[in-house]
ZADO-1210 file (C-alpha; in nm, 4 decimals, padded with zeros to 6 digits):
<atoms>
<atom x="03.2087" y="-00.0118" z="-04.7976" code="UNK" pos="1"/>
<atom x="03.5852" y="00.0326" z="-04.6288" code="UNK" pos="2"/>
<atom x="03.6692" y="00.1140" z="-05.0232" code="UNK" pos="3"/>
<atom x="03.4082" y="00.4270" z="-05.0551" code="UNK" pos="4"/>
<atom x="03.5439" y="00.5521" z="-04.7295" code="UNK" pos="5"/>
<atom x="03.9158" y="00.5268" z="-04.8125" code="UNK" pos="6"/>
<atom x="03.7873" y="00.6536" z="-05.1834" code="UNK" pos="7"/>
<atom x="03.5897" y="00.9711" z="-04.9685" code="UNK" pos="8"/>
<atom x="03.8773" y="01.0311" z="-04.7184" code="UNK" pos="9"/>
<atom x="04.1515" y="01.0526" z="-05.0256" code="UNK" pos="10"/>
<atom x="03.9200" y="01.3131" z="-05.1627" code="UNK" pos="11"/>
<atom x="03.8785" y="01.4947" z="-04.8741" code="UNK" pos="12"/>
<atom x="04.2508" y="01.5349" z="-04.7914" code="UNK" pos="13"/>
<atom x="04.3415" y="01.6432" z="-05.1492" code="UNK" pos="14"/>
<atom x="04.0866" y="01.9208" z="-05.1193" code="UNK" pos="15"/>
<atom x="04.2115" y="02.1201" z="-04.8354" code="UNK" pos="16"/>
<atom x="04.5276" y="02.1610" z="-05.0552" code="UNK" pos="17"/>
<atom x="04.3881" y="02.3309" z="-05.2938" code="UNK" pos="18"/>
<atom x="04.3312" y="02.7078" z="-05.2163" code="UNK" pos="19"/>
<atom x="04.2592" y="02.9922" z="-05.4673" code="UNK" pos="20"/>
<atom x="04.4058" y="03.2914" z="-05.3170" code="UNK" pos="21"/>
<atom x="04.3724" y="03.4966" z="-05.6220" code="UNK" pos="22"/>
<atom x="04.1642" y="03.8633" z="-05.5567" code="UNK" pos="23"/>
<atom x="03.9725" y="03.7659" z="-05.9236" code="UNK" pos="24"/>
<atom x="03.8404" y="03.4750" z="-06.1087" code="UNK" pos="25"/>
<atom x="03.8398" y="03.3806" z="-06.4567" code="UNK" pos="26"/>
<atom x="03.5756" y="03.2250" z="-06.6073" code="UNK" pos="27"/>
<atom x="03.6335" y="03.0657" z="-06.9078" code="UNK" pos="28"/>
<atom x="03.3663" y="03.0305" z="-07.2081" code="UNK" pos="29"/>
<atom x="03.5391" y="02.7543" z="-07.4026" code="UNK" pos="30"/>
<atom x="03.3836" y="02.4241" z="-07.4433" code="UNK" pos="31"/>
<atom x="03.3968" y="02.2226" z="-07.1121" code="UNK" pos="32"/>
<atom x="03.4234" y="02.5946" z="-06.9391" code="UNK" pos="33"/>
<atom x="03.6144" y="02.6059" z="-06.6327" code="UNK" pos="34"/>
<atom x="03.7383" y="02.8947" z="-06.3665" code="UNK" pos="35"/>
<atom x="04.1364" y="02.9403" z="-06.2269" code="UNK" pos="36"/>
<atom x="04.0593" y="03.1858" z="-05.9131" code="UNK" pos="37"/>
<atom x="04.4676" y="03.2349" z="-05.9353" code="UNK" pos="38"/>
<atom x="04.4879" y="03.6169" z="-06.0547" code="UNK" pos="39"/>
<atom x="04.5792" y="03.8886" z="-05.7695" code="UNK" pos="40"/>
<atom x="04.4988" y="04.1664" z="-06.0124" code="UNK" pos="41"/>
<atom x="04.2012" y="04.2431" z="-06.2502" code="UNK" pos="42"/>
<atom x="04.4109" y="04.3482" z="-06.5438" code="UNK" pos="43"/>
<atom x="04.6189" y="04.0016" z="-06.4943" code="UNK" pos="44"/>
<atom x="04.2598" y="03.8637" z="-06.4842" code="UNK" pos="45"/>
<atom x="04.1349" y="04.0197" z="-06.8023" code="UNK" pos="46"/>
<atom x="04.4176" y="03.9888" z="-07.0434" code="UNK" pos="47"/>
<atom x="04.4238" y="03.5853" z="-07.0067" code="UNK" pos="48"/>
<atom x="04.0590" y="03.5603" z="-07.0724" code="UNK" pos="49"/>
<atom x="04.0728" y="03.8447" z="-07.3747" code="UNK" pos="50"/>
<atom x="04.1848" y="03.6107" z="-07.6655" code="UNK" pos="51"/>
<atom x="04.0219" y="03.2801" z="-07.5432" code="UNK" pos="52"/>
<atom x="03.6681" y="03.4364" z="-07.4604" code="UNK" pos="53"/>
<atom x="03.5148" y="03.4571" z="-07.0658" code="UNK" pos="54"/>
<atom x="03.4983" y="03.6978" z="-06.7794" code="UNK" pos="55"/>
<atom x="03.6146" y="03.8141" z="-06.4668" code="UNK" pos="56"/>
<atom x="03.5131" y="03.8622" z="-06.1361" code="UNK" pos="57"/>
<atom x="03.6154" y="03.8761" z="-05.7987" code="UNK" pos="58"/>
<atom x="03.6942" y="03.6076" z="-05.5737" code="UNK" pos="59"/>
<atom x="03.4078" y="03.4958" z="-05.3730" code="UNK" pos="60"/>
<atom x="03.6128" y="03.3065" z="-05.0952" code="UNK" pos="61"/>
<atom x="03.9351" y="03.5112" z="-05.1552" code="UNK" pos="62"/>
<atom x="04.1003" y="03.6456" z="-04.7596" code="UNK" pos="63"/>
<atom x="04.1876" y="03.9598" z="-04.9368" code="UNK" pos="64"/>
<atom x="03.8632" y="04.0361" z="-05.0756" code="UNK" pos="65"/>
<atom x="03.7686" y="04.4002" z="-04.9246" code="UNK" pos="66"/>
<atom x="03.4200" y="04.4623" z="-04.8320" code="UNK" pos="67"/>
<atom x="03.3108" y="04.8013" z="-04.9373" code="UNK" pos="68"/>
<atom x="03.2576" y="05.0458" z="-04.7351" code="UNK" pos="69"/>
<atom x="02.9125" y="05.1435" z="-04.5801" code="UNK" pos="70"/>
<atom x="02.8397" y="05.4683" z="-04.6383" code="UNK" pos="71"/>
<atom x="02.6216" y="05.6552" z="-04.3719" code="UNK" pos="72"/>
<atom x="02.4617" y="05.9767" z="-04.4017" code="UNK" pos="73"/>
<atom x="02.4622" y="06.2204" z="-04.1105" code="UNK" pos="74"/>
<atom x="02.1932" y="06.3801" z="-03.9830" code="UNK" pos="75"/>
<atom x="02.1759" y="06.7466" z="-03.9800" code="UNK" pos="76"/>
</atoms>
């Protein structure tokens, strides 16, 4: 039991290092897949996943992501 919570804790601790502060994600469609949230622009974005196959998007969790804009209409 002490060794699943020493195990858990360890795990814990090396997560909250890990931060993806990239703008976009790639999305890889290789075998075995995988995602590096890393890129700050969408052209860095796109020409890594061009010759290998995937996609881009942006950042989900990213503290630059920009929220758009609400547009209102006013009333005449």
């Amino acid at each position: 039991m002490r060794t699943i919570g020493i195990a858990l804790a360890g795990l814990f601790l090396s997560i909250l290092g890990a931060r993806a502060d990239g703008t976009w994600c790639a999305y890889y469609s290789s075998p075995g897949g995988g995602t590096n949230c890393g890129f700050h622009s969408f052209e860095q974005c796109r020409a890594t996943v061009l010759g290998i196959g995937g996609f881009c998007t942006r950042n989900p969790f990213s503290a630059y992501r920009v929220e758009p804009r609400t547009r209102y209409r006013r009333a005449r």
